[in-house]
PAKOL-342681 format. One record per residue (C-alpha): x, y, z; residue number from 1. Coordinates in pm, 1 decimal, decimal comma. Each point is the difference from the previous one (the first is absolute). Layout:
<sites>
(site (X Y Z) NUM)
...
</sites>
This chain:
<sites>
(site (0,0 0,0 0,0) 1)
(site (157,3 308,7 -95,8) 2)
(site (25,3 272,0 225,3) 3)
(site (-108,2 348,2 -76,8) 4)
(site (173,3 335,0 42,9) 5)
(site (-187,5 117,2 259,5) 6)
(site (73,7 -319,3 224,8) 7)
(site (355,9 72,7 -67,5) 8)
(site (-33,5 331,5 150,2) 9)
(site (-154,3 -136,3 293,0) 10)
(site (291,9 -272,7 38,5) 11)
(site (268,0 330,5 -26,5) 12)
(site (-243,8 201,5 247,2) 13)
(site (1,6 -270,2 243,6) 14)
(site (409,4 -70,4 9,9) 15)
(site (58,0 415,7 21,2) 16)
(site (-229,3 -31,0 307,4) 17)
(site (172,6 -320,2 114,5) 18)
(site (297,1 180,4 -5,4) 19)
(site (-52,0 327,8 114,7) 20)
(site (-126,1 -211,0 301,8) 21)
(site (270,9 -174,4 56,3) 22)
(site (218,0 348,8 -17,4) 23)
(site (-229,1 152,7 215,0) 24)
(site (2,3 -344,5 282,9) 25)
(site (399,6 92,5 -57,8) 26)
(site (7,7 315,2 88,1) 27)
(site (-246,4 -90,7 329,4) 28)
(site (284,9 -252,4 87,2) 29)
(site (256,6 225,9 -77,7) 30)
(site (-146,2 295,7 278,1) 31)
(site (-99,8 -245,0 245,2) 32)
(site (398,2 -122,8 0,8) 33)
(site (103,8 349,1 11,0) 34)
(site (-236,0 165,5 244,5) 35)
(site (116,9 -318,0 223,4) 36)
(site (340,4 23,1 -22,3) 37)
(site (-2,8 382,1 33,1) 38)
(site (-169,3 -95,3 355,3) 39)
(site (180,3 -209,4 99,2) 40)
(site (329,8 205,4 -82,2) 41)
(site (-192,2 269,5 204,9) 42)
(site (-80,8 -224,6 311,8) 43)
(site (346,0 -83,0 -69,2) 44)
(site (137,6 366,8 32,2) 45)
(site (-240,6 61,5 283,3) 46)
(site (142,8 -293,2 227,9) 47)
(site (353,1 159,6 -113,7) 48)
(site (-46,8 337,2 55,9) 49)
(site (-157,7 -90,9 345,9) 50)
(site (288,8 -216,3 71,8) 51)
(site (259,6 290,6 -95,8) 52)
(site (-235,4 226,1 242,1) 53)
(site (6,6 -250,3 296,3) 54)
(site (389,6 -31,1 -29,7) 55)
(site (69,3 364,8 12,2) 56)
(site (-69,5 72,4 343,4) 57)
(site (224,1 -273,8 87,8) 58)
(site (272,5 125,3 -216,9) 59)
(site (-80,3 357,8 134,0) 60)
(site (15,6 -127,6 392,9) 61)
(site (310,7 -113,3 -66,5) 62)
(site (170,2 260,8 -170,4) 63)
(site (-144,6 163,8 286,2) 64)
(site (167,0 -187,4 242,0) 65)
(site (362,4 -12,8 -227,2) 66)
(site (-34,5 388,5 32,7) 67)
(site (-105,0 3,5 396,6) 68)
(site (285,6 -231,5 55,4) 69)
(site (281,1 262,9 -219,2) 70)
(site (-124,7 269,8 250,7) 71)
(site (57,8 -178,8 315,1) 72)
(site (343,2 -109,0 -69,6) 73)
(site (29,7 364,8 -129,8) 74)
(site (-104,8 99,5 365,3) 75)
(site (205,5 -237,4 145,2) 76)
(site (283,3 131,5 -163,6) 77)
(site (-45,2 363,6 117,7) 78)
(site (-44,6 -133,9 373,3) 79)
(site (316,4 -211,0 -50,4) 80)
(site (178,6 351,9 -127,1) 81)
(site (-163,1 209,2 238,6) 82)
(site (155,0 -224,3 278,7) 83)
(site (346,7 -30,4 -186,9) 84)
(site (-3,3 405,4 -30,4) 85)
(site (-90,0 21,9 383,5) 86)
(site (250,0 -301,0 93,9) 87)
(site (281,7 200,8 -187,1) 88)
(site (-110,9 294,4 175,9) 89)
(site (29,0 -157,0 345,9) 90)
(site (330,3 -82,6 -49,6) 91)
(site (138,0 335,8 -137,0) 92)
(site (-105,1 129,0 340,0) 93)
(site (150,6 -288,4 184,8) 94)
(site (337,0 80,4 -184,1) 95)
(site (-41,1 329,1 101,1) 96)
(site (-53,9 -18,2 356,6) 97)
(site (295,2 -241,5 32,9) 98)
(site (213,4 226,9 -200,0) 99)
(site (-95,4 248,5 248,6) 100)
(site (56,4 -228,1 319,3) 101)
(site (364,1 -105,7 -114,4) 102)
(site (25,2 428,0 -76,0) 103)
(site (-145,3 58,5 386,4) 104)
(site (257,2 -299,4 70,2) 105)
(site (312,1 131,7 -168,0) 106)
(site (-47,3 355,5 193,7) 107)
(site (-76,6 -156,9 333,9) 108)
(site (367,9 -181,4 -51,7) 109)
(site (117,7 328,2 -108,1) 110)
(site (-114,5 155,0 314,2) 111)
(site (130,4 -257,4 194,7) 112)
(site (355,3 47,2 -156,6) 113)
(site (-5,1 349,3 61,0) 114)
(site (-125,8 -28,8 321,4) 115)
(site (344,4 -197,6 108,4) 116)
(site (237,2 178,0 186,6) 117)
(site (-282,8 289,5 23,5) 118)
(site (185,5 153,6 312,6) 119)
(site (308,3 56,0 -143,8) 120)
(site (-151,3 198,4 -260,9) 121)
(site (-222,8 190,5 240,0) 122)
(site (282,9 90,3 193,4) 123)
(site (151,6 135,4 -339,2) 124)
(site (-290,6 162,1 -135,5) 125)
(site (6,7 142,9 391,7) 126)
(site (355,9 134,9 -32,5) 127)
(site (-98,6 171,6 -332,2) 128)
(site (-274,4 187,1 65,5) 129)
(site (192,4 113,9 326,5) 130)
(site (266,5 175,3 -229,0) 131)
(site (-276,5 128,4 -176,0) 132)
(site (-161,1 154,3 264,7) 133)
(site (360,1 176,8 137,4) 134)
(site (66,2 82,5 -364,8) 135)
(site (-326,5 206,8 -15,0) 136)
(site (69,0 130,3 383,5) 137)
(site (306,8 124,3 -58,9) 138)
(site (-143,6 200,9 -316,8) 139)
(site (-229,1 127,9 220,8) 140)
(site (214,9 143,6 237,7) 141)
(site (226,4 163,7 -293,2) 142)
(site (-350,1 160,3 -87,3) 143)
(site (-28,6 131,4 361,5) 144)
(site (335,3 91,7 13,4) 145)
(site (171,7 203,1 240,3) 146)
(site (-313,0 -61,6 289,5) 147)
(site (79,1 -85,7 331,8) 148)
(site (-154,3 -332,4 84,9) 149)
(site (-129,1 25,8 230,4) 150)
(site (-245,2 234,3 -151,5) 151)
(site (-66,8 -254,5 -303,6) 152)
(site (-327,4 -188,4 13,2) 153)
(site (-55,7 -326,7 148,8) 154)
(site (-121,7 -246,8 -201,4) 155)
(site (-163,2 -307,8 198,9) 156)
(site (-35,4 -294,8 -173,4) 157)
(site (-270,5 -168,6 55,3) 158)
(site (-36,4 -388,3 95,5) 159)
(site (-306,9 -205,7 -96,2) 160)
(site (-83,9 -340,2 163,8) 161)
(site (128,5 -232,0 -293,5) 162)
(site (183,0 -271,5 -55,0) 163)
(site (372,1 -27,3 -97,5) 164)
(site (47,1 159,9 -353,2) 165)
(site (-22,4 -282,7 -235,1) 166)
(site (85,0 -45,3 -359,9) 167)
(site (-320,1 91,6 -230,0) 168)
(site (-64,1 -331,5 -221,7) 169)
(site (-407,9 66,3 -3,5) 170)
(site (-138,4 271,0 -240,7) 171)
(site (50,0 328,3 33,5) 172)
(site (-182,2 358,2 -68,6) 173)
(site (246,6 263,1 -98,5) 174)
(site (-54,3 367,3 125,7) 175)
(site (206,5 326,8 -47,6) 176)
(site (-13,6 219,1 288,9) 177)
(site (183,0 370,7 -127,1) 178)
(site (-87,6 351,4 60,1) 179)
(site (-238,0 -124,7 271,4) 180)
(site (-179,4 -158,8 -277,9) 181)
(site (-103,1 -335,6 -12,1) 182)
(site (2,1 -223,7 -419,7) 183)
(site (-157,6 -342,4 -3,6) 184)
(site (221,2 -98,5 -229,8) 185)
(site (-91,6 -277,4 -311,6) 186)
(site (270,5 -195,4 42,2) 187)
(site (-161,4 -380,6 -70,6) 188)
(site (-108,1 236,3 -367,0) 189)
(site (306,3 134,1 -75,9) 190)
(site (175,0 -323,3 39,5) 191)
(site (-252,0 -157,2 -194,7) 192)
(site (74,5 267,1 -277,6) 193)
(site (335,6 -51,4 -11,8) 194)
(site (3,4 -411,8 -23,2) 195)
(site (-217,9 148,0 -308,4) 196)
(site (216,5 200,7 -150,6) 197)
(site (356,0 -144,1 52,6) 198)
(site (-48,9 -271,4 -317,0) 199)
(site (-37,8 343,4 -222,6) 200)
(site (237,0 182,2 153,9) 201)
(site (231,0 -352,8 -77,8) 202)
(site (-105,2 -42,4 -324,4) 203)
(site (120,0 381,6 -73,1) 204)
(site (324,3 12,1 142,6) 205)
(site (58,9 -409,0 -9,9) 206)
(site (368,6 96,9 -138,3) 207)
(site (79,8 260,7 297,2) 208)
(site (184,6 -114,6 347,0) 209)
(site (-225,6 208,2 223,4) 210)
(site (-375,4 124,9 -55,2) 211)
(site (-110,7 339,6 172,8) 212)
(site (-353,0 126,7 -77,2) 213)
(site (-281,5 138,8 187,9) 214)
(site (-368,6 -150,9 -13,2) 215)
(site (-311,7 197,2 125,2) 216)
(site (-116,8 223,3 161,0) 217)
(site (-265,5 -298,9 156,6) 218)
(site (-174,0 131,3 298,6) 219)
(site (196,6 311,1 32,3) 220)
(site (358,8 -158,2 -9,9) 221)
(site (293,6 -32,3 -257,0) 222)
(site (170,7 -324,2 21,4) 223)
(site (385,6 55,8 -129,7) 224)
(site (178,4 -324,7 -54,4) 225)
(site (274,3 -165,1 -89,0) 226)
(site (126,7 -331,6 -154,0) 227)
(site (324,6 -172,2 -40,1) 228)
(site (68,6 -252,3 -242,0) 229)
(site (109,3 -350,1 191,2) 230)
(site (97,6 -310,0 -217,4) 231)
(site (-346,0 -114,6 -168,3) 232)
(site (-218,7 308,0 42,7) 233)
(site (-56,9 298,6 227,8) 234)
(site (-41,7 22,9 362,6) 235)
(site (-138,8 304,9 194,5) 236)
(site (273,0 204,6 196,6) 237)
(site (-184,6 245,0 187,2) 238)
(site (-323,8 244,1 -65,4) 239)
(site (-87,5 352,2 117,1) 240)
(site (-329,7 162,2 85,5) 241)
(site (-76,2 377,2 -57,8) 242)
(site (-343,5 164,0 111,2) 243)
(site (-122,4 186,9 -250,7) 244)
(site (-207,9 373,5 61,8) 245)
(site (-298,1 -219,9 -30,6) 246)
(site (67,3 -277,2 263,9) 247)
(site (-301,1 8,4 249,9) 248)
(site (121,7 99,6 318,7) 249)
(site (-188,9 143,1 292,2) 250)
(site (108,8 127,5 350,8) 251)
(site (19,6 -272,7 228,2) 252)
(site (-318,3 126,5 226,3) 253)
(site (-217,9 -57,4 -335,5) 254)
(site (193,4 -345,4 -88,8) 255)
(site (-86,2 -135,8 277,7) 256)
(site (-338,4 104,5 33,0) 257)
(site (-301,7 -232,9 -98,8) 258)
(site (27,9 141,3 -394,5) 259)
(site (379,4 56,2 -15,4) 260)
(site (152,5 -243,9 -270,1) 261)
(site (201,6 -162,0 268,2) 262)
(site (-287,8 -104,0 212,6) 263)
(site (-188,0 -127,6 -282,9) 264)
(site (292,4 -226,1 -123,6) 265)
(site (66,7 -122,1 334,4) 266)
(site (-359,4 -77,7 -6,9) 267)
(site (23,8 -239,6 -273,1) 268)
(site (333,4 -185,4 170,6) 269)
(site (22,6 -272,4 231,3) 270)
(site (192,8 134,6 250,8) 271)
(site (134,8 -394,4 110,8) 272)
(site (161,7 18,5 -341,0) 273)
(site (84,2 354,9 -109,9) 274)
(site (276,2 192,9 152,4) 275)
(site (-7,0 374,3 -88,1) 276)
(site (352,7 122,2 -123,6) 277)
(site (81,0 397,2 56,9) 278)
(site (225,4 130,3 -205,1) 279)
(site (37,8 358,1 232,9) 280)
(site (239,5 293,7 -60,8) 281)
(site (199,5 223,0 245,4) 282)
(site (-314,5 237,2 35,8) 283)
(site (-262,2 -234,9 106,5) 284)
(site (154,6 -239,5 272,9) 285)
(site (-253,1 257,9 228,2) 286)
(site (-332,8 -195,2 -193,9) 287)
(site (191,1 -279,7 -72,2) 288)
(site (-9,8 -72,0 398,4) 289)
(site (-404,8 43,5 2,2) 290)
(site (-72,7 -164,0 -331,1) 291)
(site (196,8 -267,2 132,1) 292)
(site (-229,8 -29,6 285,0) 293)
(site (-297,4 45,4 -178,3) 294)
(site (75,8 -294,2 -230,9) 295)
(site (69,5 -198,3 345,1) 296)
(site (-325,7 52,5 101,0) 297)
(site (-165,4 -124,8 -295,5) 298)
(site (183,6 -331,7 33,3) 299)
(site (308,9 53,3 -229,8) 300)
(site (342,2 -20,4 41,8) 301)
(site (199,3 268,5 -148,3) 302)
(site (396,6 -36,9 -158,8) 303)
(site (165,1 357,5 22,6) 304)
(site (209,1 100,7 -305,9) 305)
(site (174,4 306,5 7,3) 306)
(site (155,1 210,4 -259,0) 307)
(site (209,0 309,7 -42,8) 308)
(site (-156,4 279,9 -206,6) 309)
(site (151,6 -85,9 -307,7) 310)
(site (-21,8 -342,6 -30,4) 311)
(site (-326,6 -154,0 -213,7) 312)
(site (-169,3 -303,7 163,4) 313)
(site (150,8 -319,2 -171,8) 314)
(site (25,7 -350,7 -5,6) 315)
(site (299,0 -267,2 -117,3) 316)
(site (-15,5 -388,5 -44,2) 317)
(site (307,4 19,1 255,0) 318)
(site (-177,2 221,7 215,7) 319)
(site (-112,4 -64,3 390,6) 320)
(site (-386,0 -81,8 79,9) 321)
(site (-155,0 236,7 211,2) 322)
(site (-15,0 -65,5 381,6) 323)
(site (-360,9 35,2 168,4) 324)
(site (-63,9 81,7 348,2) 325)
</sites>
């Protein structure tokens, strides 16, 4: 039976369809495989991106506790310094203080050695000051000249209640006593200045066998000086004082009264270790006698040093101490 053209049109309609169906079931496979796998890659990156977000708190706790731990043993190590720096300090004042007890040691021996045979030099220091004393009296009575005697003044001298003079190893407090007036003078400051000063005046004249210069004025005073060169260095022969115009003196009535200088720098003194040195000229022996007894009354012992008019108040490395009484 033969098949007309019409039925073959059907036969080609019906295999399009066929087809296109089959496409079409394709493509439905072909979404439902994708839109799976697309969730499942998204539960996926869910579970993963929830994992990363549960581990980071760990991770951040312990960087936490890397960094907590770098700032303790940072602390640490500033306590441990701290203690070092206070340790070292300790010790530098340790080392100091014995420095300063084998210093206090050494001048205790020193006292002791000078101390030896004290008697004998008492007895010379005694002798010397008694020439002194007839050397000024006998100038005196060449000032008076031609007077009987008998009509000169007597002059009384006057005994306090003290021990035997003794040989002046304690500190002392140096005071001129001229014209009737009394100069506390700075003599711990002047010696100060020239310890100072004598490396300069080295270093200037290094080449030179004997240094004379003058330093000052410090509290009213000129210090004149002079070094001799010795094998090695220098060595201090002997120094000289000079009161300038502006030296603060007073009479001794205002000296001694509650605002004199004098009773304000015994004030400051101890008078178990301070002996008061007088350096007193011709003129003044008169106050000498009561300032003597004033400073007696106060508690200090006094060391007499008299000078003729000319002569500057001075001091030499082979020079005697001063004897208190």
């Amino acid at each position: 039976m033969k098949r007309s053209h019409a039925d073959d049109m059907a036969v080609g309609q019906d295999s399009f369809l066929d087809t296109t169906a089959n496409l079409v079931g394709v493509l439905i496979i072909l979404v439902v495989v994708i839109g799976t796998k697309t969730k499942i890659d998204a539960v996926e990156y869910g579970k993963q991106q929830a994992a990363a977000e549960a581990e980071s708190p760990v991770e951040i706790e312990a960087a936490q506790r890397e960094a907590n731990g770098l700032v303790n043993s940072l602390n640490q190590q500033a306590v441990r310094l701290a203690e070092y720096e206070l340790e070292l300090e300790y010790r530098k004042k340790e080392r100091n203080l014995l420095l300063a007890q084998v210093s206090m040691a050494r001048e205790a021996v020193q006292e002791k050695i000078d101390q030896l045979d004290s008697q004998k030099r008492a007895e010379v220091e005694q002798a010397s000051r008694i020439r002194e004393l007839e050397s000024q009296v006998s100038e005196v009575e060449e000032q008076i000249g031609q007077a009987d005697l008998d009509q000169r003044p007597t002059i009384l001298l006057e005994h306090l209640p003290t021990p035997m003079a003794r040989t002046v190893f304690t500190k002392e407090m140096h005071v001129q006593l001229k014209d009737g007036q009394v100069t506390v003078i700075p003599w711990d400051r002047l010696v100060q200045a020239l310890k100072d000063q004598v490396p300069l005046a080295v270093r200037r004249n290094g080449s030179r066998p004997s240094i004379e210069e003058t330093l000052g004025p410090v509290g009213g005073f000129l210090m004149h000086y002079r070094m001799i060169a010795v094998s090695g260095g220098y060595e201090l022969e002997r120094f000289e004082l000079e009161a300038t115009p502006t030296a603060p003196s007073e009479p001794l009535q205002l000296a001694l009264s509650s605002s004199g200088r004098l009773r304000l720098e015994l004030a400051s003194r101890d008078p178990h270790e301070t002996v008061v040195t007088v350096w007193v000229y011709p003129d003044s022996f008169e106050q000498f006698r009561a300032l003597k007894s004033n400073i007696f009354d106060q508690g200090f012992l006094s060391a007499a040093r008299p000078l003729p008019d000319t002569v500057r108040i001075g001091a030499s490395p082979r020079g005697s101490r001063s004897s208190a009484q």
